[in-house]
N, C-alpha and C positions, 0 to 999 in steps of 0.2 A: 504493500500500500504506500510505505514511506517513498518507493523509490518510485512507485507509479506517480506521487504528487510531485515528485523532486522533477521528473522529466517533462510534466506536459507545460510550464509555461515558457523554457525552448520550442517547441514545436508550435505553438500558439504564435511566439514570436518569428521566427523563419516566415509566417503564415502572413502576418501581417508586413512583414520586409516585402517579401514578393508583393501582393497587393501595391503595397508605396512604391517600387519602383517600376511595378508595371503602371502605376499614375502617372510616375514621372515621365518615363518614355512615352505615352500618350499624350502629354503635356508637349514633348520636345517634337513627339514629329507632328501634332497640331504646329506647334511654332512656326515650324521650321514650314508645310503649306503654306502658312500665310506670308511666310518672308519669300516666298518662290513666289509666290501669287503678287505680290506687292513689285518683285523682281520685272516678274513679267509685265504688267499694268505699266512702268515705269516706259517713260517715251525712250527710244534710242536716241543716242547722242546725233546730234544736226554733223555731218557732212563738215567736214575744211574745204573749200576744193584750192589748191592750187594747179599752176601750170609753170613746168621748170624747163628751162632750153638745157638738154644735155647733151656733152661733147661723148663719142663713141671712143672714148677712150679708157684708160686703167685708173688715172688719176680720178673719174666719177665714180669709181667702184663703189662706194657704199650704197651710193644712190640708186644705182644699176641694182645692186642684190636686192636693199629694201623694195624696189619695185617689182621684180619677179620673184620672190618670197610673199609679195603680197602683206606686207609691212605695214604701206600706208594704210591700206584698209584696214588693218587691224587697231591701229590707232587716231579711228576716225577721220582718214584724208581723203579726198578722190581728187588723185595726183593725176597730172596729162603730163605728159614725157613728149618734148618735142624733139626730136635726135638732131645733132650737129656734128658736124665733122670736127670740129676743135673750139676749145674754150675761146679764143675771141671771135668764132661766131656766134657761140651760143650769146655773147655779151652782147654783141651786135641787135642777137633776138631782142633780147632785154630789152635796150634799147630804143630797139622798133617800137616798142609797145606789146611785142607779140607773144611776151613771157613775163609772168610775176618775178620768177627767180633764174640763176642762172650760172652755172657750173662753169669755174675758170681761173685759169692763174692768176697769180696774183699781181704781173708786169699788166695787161693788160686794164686790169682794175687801178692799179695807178694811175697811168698814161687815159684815162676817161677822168680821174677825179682833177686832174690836174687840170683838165678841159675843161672843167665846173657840171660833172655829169653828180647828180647828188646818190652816190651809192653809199651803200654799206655790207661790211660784211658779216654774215649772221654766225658760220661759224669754217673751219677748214675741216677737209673731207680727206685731205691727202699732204701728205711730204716726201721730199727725196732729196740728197744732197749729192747724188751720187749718179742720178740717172739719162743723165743727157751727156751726148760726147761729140766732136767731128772725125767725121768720117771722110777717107781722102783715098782717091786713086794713087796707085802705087807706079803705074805709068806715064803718070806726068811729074815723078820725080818727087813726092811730098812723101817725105821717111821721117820727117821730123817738124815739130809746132813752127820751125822757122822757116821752112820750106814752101809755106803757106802764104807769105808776103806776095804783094800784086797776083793772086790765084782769085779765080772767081767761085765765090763759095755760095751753095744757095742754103734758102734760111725765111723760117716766114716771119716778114719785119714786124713788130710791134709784140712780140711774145717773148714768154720764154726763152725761147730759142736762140733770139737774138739777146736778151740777156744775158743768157750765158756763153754765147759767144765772145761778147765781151770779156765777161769775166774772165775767161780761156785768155783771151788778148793779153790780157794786162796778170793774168798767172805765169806765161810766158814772152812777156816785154816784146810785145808786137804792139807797134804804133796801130789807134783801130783804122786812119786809111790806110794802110797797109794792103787790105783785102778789098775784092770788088767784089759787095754784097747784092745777091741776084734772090730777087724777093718770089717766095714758090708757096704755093699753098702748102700744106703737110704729105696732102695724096700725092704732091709731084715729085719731090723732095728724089725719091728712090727712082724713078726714071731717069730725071737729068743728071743723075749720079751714073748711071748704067749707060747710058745715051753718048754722055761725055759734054754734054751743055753747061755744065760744072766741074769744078774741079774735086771737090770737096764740098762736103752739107754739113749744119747743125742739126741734130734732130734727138726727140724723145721717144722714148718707147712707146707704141710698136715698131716705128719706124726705122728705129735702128737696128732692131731684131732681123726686121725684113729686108736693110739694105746688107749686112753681115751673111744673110744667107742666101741672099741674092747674089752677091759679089766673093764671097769668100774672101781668099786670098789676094784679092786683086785688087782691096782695102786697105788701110790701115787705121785704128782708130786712136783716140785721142781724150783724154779724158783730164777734167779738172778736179776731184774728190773735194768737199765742202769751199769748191767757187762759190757757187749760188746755192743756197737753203730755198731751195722753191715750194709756196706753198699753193695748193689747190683748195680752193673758198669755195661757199655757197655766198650770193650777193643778191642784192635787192636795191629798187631805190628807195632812199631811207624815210619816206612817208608811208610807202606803202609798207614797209617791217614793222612801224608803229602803230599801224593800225591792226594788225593781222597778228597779234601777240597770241591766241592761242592756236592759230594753227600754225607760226614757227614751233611754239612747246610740243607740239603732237609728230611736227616733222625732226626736231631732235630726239624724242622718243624711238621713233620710228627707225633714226640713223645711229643710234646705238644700238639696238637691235642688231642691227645688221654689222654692226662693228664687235658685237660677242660672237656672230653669227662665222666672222672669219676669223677670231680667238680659239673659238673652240672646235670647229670642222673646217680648217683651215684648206684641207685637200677638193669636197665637196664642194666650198666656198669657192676655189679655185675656176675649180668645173664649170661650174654656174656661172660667173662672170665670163668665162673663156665663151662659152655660151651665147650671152647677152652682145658680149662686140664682137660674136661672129669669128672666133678667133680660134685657133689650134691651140688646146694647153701649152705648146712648147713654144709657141710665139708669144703666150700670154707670161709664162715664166718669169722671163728678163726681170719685167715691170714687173710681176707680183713680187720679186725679190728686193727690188731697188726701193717700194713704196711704204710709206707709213701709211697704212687708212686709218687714220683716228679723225675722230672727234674730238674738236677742241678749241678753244681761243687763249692764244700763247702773248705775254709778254714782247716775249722776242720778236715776232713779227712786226714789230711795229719799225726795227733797227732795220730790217730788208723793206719795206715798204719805202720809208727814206732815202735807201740806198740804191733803188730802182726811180723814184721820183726824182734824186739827183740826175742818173746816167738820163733819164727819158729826156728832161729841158736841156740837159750839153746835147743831145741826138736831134735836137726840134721838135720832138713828138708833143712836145706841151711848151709856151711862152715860161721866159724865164719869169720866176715868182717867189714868195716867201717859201720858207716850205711849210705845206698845209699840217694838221693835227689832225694827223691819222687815228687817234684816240675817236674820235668825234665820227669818227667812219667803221667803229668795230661797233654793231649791235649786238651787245654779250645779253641780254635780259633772258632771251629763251633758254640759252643753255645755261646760265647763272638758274633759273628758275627750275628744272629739270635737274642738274647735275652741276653744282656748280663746283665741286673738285677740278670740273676741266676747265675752269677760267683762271688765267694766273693772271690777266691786266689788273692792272694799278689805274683806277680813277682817281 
């Protein structure tokens, strides 16, 4: 009897545990309908749409993944991709009016601010210090950087390209008329090289991948290592960046994404971009190797910006002037707002 009384008010209580937590879960997955239900009821987020003028190049590469990953959608954009053959076209796009935003080096966005075009840059997509070289026929006698004086080197004026050509100049104390500079789109660059309409190009990846394996041996190239720190921008004109603050934060969203996306499946990442510009993995290589795809807004850029704004007014590309505050032309807010570990300016 003692031990029949001693046991039944455990069992009484196990009795009533289960009842209370079969309440409780009843409770929880009633919640939990009404939080789906309330989930669902909730309007979807409104649309961003921009439209960005991209260059079919390596240096857009983030941009290029996040668009075929399907990126911006996921971060509420509906992004229009207008293709350009190179950054100062796409800028050109800009320009026109025919694009909100616009993928391009950063000689180019200079050489317009200096002209009183009102940009700004929202954040860089790319860097390389390493990736541009000239390339020179071996039978017209160019075995060495000084070989190269009164040779007609082609080169497309206003970029890149012609920046670091310079740099290249004055890395190896070549006066810059020295060379007779023959102005070539990007696509032509590797014909008048082959053709013999030039002597010698400057050029970026792909282009010098394709002149290398076009020419072999018949080449020589030529290289400056940290001449020019070139960096690759997203840009805007800077009314329209201030008005449109949250669909820059959902397009920085969106470009880090796509910047873990080549951290972490870096081979995949590869593929896919090779992909996107239409491109053989082993053409695309060179440039996957030579490139930073980060996100970010660097201090330092501001010291190349000047020092491209200087070479551009000694070249005529812009009336001699003060030099502008290039501070006044970085729109850090979205990516400050989003991640702001990648901003290191100093206001």
């Amino acid at each position: 009897m003692r031990e029949d009384h001693l046991k039944a008010p455990p069992l009484a209580g196990r009795s009533l545990s289960r009842r209370h937590a079969a309440g409780l879960a009843a409770l929880a997955v009633f919640a939990t309908a009404i939080g789906l239900s309330r989930r669902r009821a909730a309007p979807p987020p409104v649309l961003e749409k921009l439209s960005i003028a991209l260059p079919q190049a390596p240096h857009a590469g983030l941009i290029h993944l996040a668009s075929a990953q399907g990126l911006f959608e996921a971060h509420g954009l509906a992004v229009t991709v207008l293709p350009q053959t190179h950054g100062k076209a796409a800028l050109a796009a800009l320009l026109r009016g025919g694009a909100d935003l616009a993928a391009v080096a950063d000689v180019p966005v200079v050489i317009e601010i200096l002209n009183g075009a009102p940009l700004s840059i929202v954040t860089t997509v790319a860097s390389a210090s390493n990736e541009l070289a000239v390339l020179a026929r071996r039978d017209r006698m160019v075995t060495s950087p000084a070989d190269l004086r009164e040779r007609r080197v082609g080169v497309t004026l206003g970029t890149s390209g012609e920046y670091f050509l310079w740099a290249f100049m004055v890395r190896h104390r070549l006066a810059p008329q020295s060379l007779v500079l023959v102005d070539l789109p990007p696509h032509r660059l590797v014909d008048a090289l082959r053709d013999g309409s030039v002597d010698a190009i400057a050029a970026w990846q792909p282009v010098r991948h394709e002149a290398q394996q076009a020419m072999g041996n018949a080449i020589t190239s030529f290289t400056a290592p940290d001449a020019y720190a070139q960096n690759y921008a997203v840009v805007g004109r800077s009314e329209f960046l201030a008005s449109r603050g949250e669909a820059l934060r959902r397009l920085m969203r969106a470009l880090l994404d796509a910047e873990r996306f080549v951290e972490a499946s870096p081979s995949p990442a590869k593929l896919l971009l090779a992909s996107c510009l239409k491109l053989s993995p082993e053409a695309l290589e060179p440039a996957w190797q030579d490139l930073d795809l980060v996100v970010d807004q660097q201090q330092d850029q501001l010291i190349t910006l000047e020092d491209v704004a200087s070479w551009a007014m000694a070249r005529g590309y812009a009336p001699a002037q003060r030099m502008p505050n290039f501070l006044s032309h970085l729109s850090v807010e979205a990516l400050q707002a989003v991640s702001p570990e990648r901003v290191t300016v100093v206001r």
